[in-house]
C-alpha positions in Angstrom: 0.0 0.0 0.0 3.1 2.8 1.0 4.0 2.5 -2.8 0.4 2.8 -4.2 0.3 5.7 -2.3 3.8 6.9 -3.2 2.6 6.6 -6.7 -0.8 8.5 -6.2 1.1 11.2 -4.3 3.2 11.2 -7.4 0.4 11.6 -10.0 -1.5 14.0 -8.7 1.7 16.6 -8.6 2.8 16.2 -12.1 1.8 19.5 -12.9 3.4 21.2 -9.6 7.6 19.6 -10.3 9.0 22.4 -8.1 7.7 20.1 -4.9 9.3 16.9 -6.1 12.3 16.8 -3.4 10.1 18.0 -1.1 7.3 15.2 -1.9 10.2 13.0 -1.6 11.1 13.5 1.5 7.9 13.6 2.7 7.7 10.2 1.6 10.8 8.9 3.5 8.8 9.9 7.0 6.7 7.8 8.7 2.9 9.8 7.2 3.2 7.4 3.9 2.4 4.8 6.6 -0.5 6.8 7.6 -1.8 7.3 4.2 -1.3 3.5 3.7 -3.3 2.6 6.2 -6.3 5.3 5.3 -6.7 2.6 2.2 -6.6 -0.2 5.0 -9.7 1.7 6.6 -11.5 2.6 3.6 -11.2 -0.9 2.4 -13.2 -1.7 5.7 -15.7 0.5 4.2 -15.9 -1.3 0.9 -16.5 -5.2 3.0 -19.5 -4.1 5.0 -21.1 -2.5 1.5 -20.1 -5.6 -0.6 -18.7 -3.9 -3.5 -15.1 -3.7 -4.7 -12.3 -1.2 -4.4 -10.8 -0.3 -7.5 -7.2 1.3 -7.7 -9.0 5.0 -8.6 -11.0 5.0 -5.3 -7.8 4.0 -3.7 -6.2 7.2 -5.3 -8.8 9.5 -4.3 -8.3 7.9 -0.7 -4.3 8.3 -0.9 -4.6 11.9 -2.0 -7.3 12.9 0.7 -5.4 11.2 3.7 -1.8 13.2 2.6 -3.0 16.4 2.2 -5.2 16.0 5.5 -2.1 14.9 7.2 0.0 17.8 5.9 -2.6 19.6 7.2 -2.1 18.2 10.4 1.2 18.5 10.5 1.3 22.3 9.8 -0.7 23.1 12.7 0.9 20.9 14.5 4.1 22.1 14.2 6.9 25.0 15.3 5.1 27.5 13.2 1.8 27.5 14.7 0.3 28.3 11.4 -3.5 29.1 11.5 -5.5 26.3 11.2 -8.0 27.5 9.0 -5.2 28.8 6.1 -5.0 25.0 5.9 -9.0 23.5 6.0 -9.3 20.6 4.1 -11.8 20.9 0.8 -12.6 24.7 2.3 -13.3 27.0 -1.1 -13.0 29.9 1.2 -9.2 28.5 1.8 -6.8 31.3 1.0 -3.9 30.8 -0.7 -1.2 32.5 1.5 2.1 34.0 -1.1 3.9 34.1 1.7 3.3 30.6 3.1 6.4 28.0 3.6 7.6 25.4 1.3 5.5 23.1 3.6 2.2 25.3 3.3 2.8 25.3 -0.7 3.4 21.6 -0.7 -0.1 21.4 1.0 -2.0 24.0 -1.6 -0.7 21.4 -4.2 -1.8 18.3 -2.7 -5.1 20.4 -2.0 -5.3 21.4 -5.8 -4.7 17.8 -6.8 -7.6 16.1 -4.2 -10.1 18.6 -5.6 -8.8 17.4 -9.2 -9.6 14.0 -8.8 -13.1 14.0 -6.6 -16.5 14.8 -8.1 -16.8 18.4 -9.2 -19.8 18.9 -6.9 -18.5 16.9 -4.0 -17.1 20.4 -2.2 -21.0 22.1 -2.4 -22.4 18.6 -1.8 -20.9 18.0 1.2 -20.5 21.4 2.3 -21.5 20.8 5.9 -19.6 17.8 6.5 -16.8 19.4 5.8 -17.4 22.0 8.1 -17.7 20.1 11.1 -14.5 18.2 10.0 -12.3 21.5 10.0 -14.0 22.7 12.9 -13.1 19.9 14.9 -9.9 19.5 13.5 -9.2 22.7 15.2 -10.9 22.1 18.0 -8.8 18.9 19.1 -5.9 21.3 19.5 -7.2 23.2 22.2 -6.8 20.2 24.9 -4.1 21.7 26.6 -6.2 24.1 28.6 -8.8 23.7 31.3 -11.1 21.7 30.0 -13.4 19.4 31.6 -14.0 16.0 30.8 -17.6 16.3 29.2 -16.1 18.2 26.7 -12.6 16.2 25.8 -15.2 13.3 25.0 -17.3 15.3 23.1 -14.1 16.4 21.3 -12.4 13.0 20.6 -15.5 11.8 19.4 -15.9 14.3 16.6 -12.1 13.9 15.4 -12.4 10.9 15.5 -15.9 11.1 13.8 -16.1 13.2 11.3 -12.8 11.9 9.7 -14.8 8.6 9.1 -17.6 9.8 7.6 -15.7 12.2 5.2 -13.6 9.4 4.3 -16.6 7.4 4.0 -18.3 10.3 1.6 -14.8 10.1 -0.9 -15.2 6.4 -0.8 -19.2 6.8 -1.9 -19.6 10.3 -3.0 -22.9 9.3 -4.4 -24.2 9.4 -1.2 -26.2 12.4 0.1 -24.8 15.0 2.0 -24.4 13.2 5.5 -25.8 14.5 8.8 -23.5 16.2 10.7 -24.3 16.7 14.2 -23.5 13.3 16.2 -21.4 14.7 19.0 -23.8 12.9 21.5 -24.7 9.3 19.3 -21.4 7.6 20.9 -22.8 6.2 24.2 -22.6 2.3 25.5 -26.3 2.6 26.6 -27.9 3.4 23.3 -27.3 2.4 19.6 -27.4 4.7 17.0 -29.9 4.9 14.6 -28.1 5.7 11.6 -25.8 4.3 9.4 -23.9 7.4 9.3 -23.9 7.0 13.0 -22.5 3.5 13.4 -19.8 4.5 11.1 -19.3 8.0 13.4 -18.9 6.0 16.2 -16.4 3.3 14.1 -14.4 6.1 14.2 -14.8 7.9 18.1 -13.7 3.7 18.5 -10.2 4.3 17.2 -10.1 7.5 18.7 -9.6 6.0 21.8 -7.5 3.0 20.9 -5.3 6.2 19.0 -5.4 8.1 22.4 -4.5 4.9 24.0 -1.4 4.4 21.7 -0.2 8.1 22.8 -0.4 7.8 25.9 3.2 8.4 27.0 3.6 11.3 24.1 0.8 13.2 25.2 1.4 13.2 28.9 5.2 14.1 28.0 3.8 17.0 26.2 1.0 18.0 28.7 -1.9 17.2 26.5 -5.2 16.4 27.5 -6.6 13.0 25.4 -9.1 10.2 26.9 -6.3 8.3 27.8 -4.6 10.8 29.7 -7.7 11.5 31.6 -8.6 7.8 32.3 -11.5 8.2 30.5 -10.9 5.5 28.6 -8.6 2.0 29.2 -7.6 -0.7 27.3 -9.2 -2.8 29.8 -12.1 -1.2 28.6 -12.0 -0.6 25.5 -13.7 -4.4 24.0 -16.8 -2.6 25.4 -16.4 -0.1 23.1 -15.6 -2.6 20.2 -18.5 -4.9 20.8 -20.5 -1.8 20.8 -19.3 -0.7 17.2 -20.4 -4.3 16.5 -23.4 -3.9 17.6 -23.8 -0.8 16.0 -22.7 -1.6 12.6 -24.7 -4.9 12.5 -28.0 -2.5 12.7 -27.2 -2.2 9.1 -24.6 -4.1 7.7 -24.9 -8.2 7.5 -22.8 -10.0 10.4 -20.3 -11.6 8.5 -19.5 -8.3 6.8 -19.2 -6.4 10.3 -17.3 -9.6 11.6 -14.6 -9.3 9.1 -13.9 -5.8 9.8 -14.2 -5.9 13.7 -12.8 -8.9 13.8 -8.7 -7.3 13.4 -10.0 -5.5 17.0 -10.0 -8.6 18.8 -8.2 -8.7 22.3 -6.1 -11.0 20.8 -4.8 -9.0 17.9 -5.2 -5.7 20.1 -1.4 -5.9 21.5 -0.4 -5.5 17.8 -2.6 -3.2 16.4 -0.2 -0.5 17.2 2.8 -2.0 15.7 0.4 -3.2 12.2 -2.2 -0.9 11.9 -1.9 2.6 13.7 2.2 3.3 13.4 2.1 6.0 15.4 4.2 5.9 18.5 7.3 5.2 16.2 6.4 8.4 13.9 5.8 10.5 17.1 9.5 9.7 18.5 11.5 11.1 15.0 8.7 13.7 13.8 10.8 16.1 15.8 13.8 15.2 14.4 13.6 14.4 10.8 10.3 15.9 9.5 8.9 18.5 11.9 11.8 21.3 10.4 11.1 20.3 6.9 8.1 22.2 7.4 9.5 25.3 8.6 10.1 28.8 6.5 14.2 28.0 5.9 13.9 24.3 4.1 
């Protein structure tokens, strides 16, 4: 999957050559890993609806997970660069003359993602969008007092509204999807959506991501579930067998089986190391990518 997506990355900046040694290093870090595994999740996608996922969905996915994680990475980073000069599929986005070599490398991703989805999918999806940069920005904003009500509302929605915009690329015929379901995640009630279940597939990996930071996010004084004990990964099959639960409302049970089967307890202790590869990228970001980003590259 890293050199599909290499190769995506690849096509959709032939027109843009002055970032090709900075696309290639940006392959070299540990991100291609989380662009691979975008494919992994929207593959997911594709089991429970039955249908197959050809190479050019697997491009569109590619191409939306990079740029989104450039995205991340600029606000992320040393700079403190606005978060909204760097929206995802935002047509008010403006196009800064002055930005970094990191800021230009995401306008050209950008350029290419809105090249290769559905000319209408930016008005047709208008509001999902929204609340995805909204709560993109909002999950930055954990280092402050905040109380515990709230981080779970927050975690929920980034990890949330990812899933269903991933899901729309993946089936852009859909219609535009609801977009308030900051209170559907909740052991005590399933949801009664499919856009739902699939919002709460996503709050699930929130927390198993939050669990997986754990030490980098108490080293840097951030606020997550984990952090907070609000979650555990004692209790965190709860959570999965709730997903389950939730998925089967609308999916049949050997499609929601083969997808929530690779959450097992069993297969939980290597998740990290197979699916999420984030620890590992959080140790050397500092080091070898984080500057690349910066005004002097």
């Amino acid at each position: 999957m890293k050199s599909e997506a290499a190769k995506a990355l690849d096509d959709v900046l032939i027109d843009y050559p002055e970032y090709a040694s900075f696309c290639e290093a940006w392959k070299k870090t540990y991100r291609l890993n989380t662009v691979a595994c975008s494919s992994f999740i929207a593959k997911q996608f594709f089991k429970l609806e039955g249908v197959q996922f050809d190479e050019e969905l697997r491009k569109r996915v590619y191409v939306a997970s990079a740029t989104a994680c450039v995205s991340d990475d600029l606000t992320d980073g040393s700079d403190q660069i606005d978060p909204k000069e760097v929206f995802l599929l935002d047509r008010k986005n403006h196009r800064n003359k002055t930005a970094n070599i990191g800021q230009q490398f995401f306008y050209a991703l950008h350029s290419g993602l809105v090249g290769i989805l559905p000319q209408d999918f930016e008005f047709k999806f208008e509001q999902l969008i929204k609340r995805y940069n909204q709560y993109q920005e909002k999950g930055r904003g954990l280092n402050s007092d905040i109380s515990p009500e709230e981080i779970i509302r927050i975690k929920n929605g980034t990890g949330g509204f990812p899933f269903l915009l991933l899901y729309a690329i993946s089936f852009p015929e859909v219609d535009d999807l609801p977009a308030s379901f900051e209170s559907d995640y909740s052991l005590h009630s399933l949801p009664e959506t499919k856009e739902g279940a699939i919002f709460n597939y996503g709050s699930m990996l929130s927390r198993l991501d939050d669990l997986d930071d754990l030490k980098y996010d108490s080293r840097k004084n951030r606020k997550s579930l984990a952090t907070e004990r609000l979650t555990s990964w004692r209790e965190i099959g709860n959570d999965i067998e709730y997903v389950r639960s939730g998925l089967e409302r609308f999916y049949p049970k050997e499609r929601v089986d083969s997808v929530i089967s690779i959450y097992t307890p069993v297969r939980l202790l290597h998740l990290t190391s197979i699916f999420l590869n984030i620890s590992h990228y959080l140790e050397t970001r500092e080091k070898n990518y984080a500057p690349s980003l910066g005004p002097n590259l």
